[in-house]
C-alpha positions in Angstrom: 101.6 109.5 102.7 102.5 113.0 102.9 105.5 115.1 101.3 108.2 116.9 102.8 106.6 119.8 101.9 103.5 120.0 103.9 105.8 120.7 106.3 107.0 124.0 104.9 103.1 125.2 104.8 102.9 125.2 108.7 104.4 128.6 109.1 103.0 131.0 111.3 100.5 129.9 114.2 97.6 132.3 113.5 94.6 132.5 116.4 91.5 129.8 116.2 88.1 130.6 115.2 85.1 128.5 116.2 85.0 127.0 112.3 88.6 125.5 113.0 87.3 123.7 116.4 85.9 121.1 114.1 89.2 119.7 112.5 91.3 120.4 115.0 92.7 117.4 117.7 93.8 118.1 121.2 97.9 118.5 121.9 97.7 114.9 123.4 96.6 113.7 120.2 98.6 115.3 118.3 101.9 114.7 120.1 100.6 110.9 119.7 100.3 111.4 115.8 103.4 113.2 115.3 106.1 110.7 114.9 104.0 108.9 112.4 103.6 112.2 110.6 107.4 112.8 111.2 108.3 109.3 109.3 105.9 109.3 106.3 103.9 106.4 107.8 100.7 108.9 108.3 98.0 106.8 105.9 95.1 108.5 106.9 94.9 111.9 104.9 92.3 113.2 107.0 94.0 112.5 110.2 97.4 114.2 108.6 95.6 117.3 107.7 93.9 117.7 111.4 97.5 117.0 112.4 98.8 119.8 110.2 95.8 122.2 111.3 96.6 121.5 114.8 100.3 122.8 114.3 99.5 125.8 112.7 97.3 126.8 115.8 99.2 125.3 118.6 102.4 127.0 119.4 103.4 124.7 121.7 102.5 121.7 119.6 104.9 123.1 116.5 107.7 123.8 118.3 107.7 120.7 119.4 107.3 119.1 115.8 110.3 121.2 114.7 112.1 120.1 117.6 111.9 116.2 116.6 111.9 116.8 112.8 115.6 118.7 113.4 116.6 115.7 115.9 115.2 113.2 113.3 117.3 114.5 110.4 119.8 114.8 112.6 120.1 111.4 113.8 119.5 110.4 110.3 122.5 111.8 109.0 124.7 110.5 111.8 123.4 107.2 110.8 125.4 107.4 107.7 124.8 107.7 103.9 120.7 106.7 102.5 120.6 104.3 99.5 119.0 104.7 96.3 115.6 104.6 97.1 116.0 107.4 100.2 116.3 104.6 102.9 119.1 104.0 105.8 121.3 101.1 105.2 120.4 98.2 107.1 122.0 97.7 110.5 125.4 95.1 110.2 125.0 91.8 110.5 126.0 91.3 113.7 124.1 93.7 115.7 120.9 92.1 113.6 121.9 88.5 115.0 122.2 90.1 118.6 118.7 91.7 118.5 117.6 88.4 117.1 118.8 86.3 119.7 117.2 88.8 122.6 114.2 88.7 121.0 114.1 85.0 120.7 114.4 85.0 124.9 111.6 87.2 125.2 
């Protein structure tokens, strides 16, 4: 999985050349990669790196990855407090047996 901190390294969107056409995905692609990338669950290093080159190319791609970070972290803290091991407490018992029973009538 990838660290917080390949985030920081997409900075400035500088112009394509024909060498970066090789790794880079399309925008449709990329928006379809980017919530993985957004919640650690990105496996694949190659695919995250691809992801990462697209956003340092793609202007419209990266502001839309900052866009979803800021409302991730943001609905993350309205959440409430993480536990020890960086997770979001669990939702209350009652709401679980709700979704529980409504999945059960699907």
């Amino acid at each position: 999985m990838r660290s917080r901190r390949n985030w920081q390294s997409v900075e400035k969107v500088p112009e394509m050349n024909k060498a970066d056409e090789t790794l880079d995905m399309g925008c449709l692609e990329a928006i379809e990669t980017l919530y993985a990338w957004l919640d650690d669950e990105l496996d694949d290093a190659q695919q995250s790196s691809r992801f990462e080159h697209h956003l340092a190319h793609c202007k419209s791609c990266y502001s839309r990855a900052e866009l979803e970070k800021a409302l991730t972290e943001h609905i993350r803290q309205a959440a409430g407090t993480k536990t020890d091991d960086n997770k979001l407490p669990a939702a209350p018992d009652t709401l679980q047996d709700r979704l529980e029973k409504l999945l059960q009538e699907l």
